[in-house]
C-alpha positions as CSV (number, residue, x, y, z in Angstrom):
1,X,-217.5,120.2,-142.9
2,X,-215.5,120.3,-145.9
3,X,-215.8,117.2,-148.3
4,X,-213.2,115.5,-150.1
5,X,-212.8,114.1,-153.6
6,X,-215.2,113.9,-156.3
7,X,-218.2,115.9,-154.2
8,X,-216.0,118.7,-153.7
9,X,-215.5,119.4,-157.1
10,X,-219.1,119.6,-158.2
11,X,-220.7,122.8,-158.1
12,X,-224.6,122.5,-157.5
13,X,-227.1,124.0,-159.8
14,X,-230.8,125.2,-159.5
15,X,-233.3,122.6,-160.2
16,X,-236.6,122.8,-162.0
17,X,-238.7,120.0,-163.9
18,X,-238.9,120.5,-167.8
19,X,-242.6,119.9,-169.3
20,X,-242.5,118.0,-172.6
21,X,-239.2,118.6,-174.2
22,X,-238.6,118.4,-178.1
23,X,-234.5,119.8,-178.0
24,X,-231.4,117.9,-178.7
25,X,-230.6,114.3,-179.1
26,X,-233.3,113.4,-176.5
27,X,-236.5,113.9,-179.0
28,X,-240.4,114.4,-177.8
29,X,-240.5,113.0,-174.0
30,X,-240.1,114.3,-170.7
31,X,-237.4,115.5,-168.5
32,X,-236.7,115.6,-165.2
33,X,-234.4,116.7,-162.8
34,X,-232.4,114.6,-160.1
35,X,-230.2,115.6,-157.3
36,X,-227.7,113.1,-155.7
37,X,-228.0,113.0,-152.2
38,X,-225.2,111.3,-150.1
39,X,-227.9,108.6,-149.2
40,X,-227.9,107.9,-153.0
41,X,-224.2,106.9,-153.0
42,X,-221.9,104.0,-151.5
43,X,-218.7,104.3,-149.5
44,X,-216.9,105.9,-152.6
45,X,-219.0,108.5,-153.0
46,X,-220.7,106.9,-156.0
47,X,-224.6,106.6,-157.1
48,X,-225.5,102.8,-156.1
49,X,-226.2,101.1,-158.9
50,X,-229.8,100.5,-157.7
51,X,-230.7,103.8,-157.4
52,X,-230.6,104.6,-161.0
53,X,-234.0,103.0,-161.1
54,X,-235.1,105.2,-158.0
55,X,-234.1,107.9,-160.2
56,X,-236.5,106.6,-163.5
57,X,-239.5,105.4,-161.6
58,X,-238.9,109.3,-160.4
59,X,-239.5,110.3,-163.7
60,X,-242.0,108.0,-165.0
61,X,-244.3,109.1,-162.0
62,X,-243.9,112.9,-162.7
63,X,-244.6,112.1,-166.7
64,X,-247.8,110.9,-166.1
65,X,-248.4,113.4,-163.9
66,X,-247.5,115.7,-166.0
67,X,-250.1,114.3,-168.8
68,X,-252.5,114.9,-166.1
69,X,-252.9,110.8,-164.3
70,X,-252.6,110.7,-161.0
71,X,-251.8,107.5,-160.0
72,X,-254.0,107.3,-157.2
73,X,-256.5,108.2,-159.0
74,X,-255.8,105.3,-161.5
75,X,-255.4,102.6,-158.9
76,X,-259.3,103.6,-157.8
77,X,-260.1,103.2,-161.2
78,X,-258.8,99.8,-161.7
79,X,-255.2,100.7,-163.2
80,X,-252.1,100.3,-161.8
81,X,-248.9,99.7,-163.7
82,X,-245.7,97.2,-162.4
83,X,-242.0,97.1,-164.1
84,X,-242.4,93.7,-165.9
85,X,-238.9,93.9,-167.4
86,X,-235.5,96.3,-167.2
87,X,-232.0,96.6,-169.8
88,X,-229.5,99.2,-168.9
89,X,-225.7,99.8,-169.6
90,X,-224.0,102.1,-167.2
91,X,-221.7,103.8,-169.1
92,X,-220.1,106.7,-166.4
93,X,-220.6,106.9,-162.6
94,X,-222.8,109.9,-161.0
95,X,-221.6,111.0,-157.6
96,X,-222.7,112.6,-154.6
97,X,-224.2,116.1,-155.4
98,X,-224.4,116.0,-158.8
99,X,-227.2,117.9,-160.5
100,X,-228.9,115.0,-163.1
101,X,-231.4,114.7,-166.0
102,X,-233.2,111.9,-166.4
103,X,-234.6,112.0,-170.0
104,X,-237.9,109.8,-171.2
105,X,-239.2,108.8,-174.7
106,X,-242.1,106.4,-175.4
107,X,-240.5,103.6,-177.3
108,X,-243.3,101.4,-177.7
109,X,-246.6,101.0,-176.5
110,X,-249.0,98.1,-176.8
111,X,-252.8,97.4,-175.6
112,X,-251.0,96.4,-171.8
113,X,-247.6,97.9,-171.9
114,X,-245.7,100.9,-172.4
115,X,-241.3,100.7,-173.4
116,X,-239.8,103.6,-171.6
117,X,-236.5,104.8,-172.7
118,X,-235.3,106.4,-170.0
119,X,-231.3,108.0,-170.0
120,X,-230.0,109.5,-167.0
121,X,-227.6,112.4,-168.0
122,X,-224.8,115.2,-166.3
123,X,-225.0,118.3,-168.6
124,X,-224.7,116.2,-171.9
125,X,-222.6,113.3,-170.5
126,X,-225.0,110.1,-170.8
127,X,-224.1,108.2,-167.7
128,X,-227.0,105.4,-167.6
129,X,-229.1,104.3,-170.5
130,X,-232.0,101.9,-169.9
131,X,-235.4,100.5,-171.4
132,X,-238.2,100.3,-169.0
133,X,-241.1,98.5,-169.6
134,X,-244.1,98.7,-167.4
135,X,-247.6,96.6,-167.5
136,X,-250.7,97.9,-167.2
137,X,-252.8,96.1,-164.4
138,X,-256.2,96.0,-162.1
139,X,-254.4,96.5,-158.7
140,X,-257.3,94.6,-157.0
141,X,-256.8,91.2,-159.0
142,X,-252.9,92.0,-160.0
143,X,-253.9,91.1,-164.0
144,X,-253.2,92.8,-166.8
145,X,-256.2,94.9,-168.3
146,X,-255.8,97.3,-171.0
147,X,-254.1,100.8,-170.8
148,X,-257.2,103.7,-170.2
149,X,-257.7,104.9,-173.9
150,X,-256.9,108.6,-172.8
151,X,-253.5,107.6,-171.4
152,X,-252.7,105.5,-174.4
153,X,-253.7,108.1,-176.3
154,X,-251.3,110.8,-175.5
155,X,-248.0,108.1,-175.3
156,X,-246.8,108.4,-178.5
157,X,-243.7,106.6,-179.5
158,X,-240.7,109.2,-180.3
159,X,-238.7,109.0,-183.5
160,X,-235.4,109.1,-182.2
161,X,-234.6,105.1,-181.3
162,X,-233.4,104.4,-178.1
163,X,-229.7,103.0,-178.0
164,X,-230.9,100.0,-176.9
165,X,-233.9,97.9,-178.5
166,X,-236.8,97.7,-177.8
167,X,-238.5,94.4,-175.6
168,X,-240.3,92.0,-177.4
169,X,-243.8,90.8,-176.8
């Protein structure tokens, strides 16, 4: 079945997850790839604006990962981490098929929370860019306890600022 409009148009790409990533205007972080599925999208063809944060909790998951933290293993442990607060600007729709990036820097970290910058790109169009930040807690009593000193350790803030603050405490 042939598609019409803005699907039909996009050619689809090979896509592989990117380790730590230093290139460009993205800095030290983590990259990681995204395809749109036609569940992703509304009526229009468009990503749902929900699903952009599908797409960075995605990411997030595969960082640590990544750095070697399971998360299962973590929650056995006593650590768990929640979203405690979001800020994003859409700034260009994604549609359905589209091969995306999202793009994660440290921003901050503190002794309970980490500041993900997270930007969702097409190629080099930026189409989403947010600011994450999650809280550390012991699953079991749903309290904030301190980030493990080996994770904390290797979450580095990255130079390049985000392009929007930082949270406050």
């Amino acid at each position: 079945m042939q598609q019409a409009g803005p699907a039909a148009r996009v050619k689809s790409r090979p896509m592989t997850p990117s380790a730590q990533h230093d290139d460009g205007p993205h800095g030290d972080g983590f990259s990681w790839p995204v395809r749109v599925y036609y569940e992703d999208t509304d009526c229009y063809g468009v990503v749902y604006y929900a699903n952009y944060f599908r797409f960075l909790e995605r990411a997030r998951t595969e960082w640590l990962r990544a750095l070697g933290f399971d998360q299962v293993d973590m929650t056995a442990q006593g650590h768990g981490f929640v979203v405690r607060s979001v800020t994003g600007e859409y700034l260009k729709p994604a549609h359905f098929n589209d091969a995306l990036e999202v793009r994660s820097t440290i921003a901050g970290v503190s002794r309970v929370a980490i500041d993900f910058a997270q930007r969702l790109y097409r190629g080099d169009t930026l189409l989403f860019d947010g600011l994450v930040r999650v809280i550390c807690i012991d699953p079991a009593r749903g309290r904030p306890v301190s980030i493990p000193p080996a994770l904390r350790a290797r979450l580095v803030p990255s130079s390049p600022p985000p392009l929007l603050p930082p949270l406050t405490n």
